[in-house]
C-alpha positions as CSV (number, residue, x, y, z in Angstrom):
1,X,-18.7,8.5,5.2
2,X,-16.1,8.2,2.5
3,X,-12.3,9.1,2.7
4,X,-11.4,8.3,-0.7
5,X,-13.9,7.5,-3.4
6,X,-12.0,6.2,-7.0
7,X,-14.5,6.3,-9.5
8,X,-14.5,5.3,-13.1
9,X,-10.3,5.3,-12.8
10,X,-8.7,4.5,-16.2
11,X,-4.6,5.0,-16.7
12,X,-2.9,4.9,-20.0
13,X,0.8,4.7,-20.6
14,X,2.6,5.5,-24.5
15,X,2.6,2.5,-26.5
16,X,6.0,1.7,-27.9
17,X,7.0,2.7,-31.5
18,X,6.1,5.6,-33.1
19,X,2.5,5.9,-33.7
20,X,1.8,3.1,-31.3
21,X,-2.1,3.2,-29.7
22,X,-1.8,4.2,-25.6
23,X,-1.8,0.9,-23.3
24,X,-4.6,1.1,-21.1
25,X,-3.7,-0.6,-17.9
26,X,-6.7,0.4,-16.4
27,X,-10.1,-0.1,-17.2
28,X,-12.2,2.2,-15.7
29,X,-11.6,0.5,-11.7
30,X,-13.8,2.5,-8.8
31,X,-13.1,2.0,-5.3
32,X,-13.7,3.8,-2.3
33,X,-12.1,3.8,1.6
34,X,-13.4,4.8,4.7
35,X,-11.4,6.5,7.5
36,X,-10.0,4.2,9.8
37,X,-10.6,1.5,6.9
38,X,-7.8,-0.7,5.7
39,X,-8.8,-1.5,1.5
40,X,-6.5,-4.3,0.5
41,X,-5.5,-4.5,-3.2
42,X,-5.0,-7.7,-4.7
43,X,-3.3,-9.3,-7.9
44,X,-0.2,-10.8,-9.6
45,X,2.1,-8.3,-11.4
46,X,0.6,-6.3,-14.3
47,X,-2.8,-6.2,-12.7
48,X,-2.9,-3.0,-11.9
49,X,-2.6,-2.5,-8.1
50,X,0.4,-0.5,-8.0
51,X,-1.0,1.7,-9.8
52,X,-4.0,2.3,-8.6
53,X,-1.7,3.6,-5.1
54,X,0.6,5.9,-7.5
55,X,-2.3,7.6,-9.0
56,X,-3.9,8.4,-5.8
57,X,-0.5,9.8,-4.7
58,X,0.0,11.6,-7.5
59,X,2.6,9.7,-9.5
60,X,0.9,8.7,-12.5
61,X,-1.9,11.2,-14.2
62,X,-5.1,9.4,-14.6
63,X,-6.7,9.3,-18.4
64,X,-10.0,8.8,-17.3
65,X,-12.3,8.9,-13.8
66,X,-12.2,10.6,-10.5
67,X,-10.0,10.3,-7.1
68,X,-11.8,12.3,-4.4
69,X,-10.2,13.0,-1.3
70,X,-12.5,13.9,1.5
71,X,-15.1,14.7,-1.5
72,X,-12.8,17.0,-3.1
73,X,-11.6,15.9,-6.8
74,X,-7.4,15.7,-7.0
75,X,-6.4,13.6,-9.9
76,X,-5.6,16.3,-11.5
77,X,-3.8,18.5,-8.8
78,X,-0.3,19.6,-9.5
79,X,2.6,21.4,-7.8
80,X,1.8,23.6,-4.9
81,X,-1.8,22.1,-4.6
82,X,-0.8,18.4,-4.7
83,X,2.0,19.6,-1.9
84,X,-0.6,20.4,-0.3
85,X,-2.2,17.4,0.5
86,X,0.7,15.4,1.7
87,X,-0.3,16.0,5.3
88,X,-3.4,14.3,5.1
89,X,-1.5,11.5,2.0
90,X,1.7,9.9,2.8
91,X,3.0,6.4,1.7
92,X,5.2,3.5,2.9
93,X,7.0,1.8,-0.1
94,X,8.1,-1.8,-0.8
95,X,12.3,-1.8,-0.4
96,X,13.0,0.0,3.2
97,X,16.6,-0.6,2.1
98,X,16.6,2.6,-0.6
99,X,13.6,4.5,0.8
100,X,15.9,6.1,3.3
101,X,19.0,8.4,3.1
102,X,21.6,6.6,4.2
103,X,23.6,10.0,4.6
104,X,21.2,11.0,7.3
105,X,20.6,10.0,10.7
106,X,16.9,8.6,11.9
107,X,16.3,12.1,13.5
108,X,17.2,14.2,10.7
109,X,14.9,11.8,8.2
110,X,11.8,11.9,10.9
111,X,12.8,15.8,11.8
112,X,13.4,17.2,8.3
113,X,9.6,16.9,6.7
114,X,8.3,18.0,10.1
115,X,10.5,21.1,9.8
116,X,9.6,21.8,6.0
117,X,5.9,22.2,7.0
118,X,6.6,24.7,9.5
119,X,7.5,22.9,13.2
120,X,10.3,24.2,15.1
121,X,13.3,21.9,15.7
122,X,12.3,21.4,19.0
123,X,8.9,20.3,18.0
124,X,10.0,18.5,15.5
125,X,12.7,16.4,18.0
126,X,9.7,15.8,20.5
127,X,7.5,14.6,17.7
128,X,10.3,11.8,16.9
129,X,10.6,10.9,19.7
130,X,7.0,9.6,20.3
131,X,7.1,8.2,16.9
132,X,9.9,6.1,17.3
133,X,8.1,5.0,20.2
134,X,5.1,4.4,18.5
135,X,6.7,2.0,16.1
136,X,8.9,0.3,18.7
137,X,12.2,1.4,17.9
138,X,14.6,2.8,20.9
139,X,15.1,6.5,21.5
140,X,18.7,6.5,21.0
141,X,18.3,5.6,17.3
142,X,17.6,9.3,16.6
143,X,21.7,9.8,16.1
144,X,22.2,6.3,13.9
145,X,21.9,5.9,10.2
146,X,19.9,3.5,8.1
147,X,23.1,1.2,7.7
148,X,22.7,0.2,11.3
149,X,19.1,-1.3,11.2
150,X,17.6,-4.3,10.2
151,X,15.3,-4.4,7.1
152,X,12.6,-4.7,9.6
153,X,13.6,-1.9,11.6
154,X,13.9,0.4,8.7
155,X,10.5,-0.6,7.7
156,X,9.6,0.8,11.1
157,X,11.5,4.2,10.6
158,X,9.5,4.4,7.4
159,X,6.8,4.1,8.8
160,X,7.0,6.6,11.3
161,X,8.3,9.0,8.7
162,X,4.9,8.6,6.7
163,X,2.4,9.1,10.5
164,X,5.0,12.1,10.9
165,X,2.3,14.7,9.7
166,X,-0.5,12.6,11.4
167,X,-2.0,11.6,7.7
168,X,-5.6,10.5,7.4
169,X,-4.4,7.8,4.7
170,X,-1.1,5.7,4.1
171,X,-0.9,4.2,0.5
172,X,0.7,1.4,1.3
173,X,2.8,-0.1,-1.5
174,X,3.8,-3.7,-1.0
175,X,5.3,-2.9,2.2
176,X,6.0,-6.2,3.7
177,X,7.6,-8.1,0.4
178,X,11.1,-7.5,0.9
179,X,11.3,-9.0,4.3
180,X,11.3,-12.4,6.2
181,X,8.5,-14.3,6.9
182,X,8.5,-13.6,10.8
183,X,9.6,-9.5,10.2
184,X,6.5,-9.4,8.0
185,X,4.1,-10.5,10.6
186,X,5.8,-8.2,13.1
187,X,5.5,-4.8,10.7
188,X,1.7,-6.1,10.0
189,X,0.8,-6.6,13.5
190,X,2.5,-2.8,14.2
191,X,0.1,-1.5,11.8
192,X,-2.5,-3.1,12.6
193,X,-1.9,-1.5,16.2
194,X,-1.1,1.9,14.5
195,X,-4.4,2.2,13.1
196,X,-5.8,1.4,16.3
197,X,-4.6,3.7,18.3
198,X,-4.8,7.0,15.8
199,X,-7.6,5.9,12.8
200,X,-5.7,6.4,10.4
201,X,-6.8,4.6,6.7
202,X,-4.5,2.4,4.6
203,X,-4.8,1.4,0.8
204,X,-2.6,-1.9,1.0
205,X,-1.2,-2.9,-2.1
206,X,-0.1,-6.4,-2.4
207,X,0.4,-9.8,-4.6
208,X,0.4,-11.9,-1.4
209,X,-3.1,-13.0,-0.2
210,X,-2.5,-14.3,3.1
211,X,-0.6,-10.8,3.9
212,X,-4.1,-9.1,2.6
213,X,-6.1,-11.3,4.3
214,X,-4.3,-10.8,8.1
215,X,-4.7,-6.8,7.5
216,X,-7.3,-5.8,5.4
217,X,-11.0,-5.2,6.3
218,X,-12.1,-5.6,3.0
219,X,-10.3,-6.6,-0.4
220,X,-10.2,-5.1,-4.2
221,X,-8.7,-7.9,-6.4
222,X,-7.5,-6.5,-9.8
223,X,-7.3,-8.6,-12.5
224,X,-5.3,-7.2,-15.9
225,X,-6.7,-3.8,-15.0
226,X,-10.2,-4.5,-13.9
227,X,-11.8,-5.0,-11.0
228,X,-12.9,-8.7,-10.8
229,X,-13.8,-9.3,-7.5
230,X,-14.5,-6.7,-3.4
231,X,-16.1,-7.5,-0.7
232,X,-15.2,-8.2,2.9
233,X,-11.4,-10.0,3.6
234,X,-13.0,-12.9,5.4
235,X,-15.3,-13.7,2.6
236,X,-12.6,-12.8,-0.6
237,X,-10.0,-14.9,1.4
238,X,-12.4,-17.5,2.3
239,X,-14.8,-17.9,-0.4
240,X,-13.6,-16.2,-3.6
241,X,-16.3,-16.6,-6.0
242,X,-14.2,-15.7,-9.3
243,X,-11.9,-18.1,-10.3
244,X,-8.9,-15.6,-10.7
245,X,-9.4,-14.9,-6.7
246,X,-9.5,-18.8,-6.3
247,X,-6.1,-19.2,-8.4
248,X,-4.3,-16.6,-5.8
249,X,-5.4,-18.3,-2.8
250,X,-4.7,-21.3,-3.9
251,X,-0.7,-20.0,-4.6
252,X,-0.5,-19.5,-1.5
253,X,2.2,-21.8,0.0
254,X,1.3,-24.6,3.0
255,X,3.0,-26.9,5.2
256,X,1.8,-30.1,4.1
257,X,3.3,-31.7,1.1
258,X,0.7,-33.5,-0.3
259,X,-2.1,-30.7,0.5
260,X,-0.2,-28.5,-1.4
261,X,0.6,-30.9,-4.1
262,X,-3.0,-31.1,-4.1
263,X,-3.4,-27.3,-4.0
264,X,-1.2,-27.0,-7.1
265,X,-3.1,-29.6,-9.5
266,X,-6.3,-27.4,-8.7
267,X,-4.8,-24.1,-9.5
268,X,-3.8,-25.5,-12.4
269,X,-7.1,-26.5,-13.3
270,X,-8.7,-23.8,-12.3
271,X,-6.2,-21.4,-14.3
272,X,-6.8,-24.1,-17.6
273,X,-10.9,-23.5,-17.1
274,X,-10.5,-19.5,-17.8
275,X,-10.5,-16.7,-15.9
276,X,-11.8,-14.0,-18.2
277,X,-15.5,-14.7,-17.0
């Protein structure tokens, strides 16, 4: 069974200048998740992951290709009827420093998109409570603003702001990036535990990957708008067989000096060998 099926996805953006030819930054890319199913997304900046997650949500309009959502096309759904779907699609972004309010308290940000689609305020205040359990934060943070958190703990809040609606997929857009080393294994390990516990699907969008190999069940990695390389993270993360997969693990950052001294000279030669094959 298939939660979301990308198929045939191309995106172009204006060129700059006048009369300047559309710039294609994807190539016709096809994907697909299962519920339940995290899909990590893979590549260095420009490759095309990000936006991959903002035209499933709706962001950017799609030039070419399909995005089905439980079967049911909606690339091209607008207003009321992309609205619509934002119970079943939410998203988590990258900086949980401007993704909140910072005029509103944690209640009224978890409360207020709960209230919009029709609960009652007391439904609403019962339903963040158990979310701000769900995500580990305490009870009384319902009456504090963002300013008082850690970036970690606002991570959480946005978290529990996008399984408000109890979605069926998170977009998950670089969600870790902005925080410390130890913060990102704690919100990755919550997620993990998240999808556990309710089934919910992510598309995980990251540069990093280690972070896509400790999450993922199995791994897209984009390369300058196509798809290059997918299969399962243990294999991708393991045993990349393009060279542009082996040039991102080897980036990858280790203890040991002369390992990754060592790690370095063959990313360089790797990178030197080509890796538009």
């Amino acid at each position: 069974m298939t939660l979301l099926e990308i198929d045939g996805l191309r995106v172009a953006f204006p060129g700059r200048g006048f009369r300047a030819a559309p710039n294609e930054v994807l190539h016709g890319v096809s994907l697909s998740v299962a519920p339940g199913e995290t899909l990590g997304l893979v590549g260095e900046s420009g490759s095309g992951k990000t936006t991959i997650g903002r035209a499933v949500l709706g962001l950017v309009k799609p030039s070419g290709g399909a995005i089905r959502f439980e079967g049911r096309e909606i690339g091209g759904l607008q207003g009321r009827a992309r609205r619509g779907l934002s119970d079943d699609i939410q998203v988590v972004f990258q900086d949980p420093y401007s993704s909140l309010n910072p005029s509103l308290t944690i209640g009224d940000t978890l409360s207020e998109p709960l209230i919009i689609q029709g609960a009652t305020r007391r439904d609403a205040r019962a339903r963040v409570r158990t979310l701000l359990d769900q995500v580990g934060l305490p009870s009384d943070a319902v009456e504090r603003l963002p300013r008082e958190f850690s970036g970690g703990q606002r991570q959480r809040v946005a978290i529990a702001r996008a399984l408000g609606p109890r979605p069926k997929l998170i977009v998950c857009d670089e969600p870790v990036s902005a925080l410390d080393l130890t913060t990102q294994a704690l919100v990755m390990d919550l997620l993990v535990d998240i999808q556990r516990q309710t089934g919910v699907a992510y598309l995980f969008v990251s540069h990093d990957l280690t972070v896509i190999r400790h999450i993922s069940h199995r791994v897209a990695v984009l390369y300058r708008g196509d798809l290059v390389e997918t299969g399962a993270a243990v294999d991708v993360t393991s045993k990349p067989e393009h060279p542009y997969t082996r040039t991102l693990l080897l980036a990858a950052p280790v203890a040991d000096p002369a390992e990754q001294r060592r790690r370095r000279d063959e990313r360089r030669a790797t990178a030197s060998a080509g890796v538009d094959r």
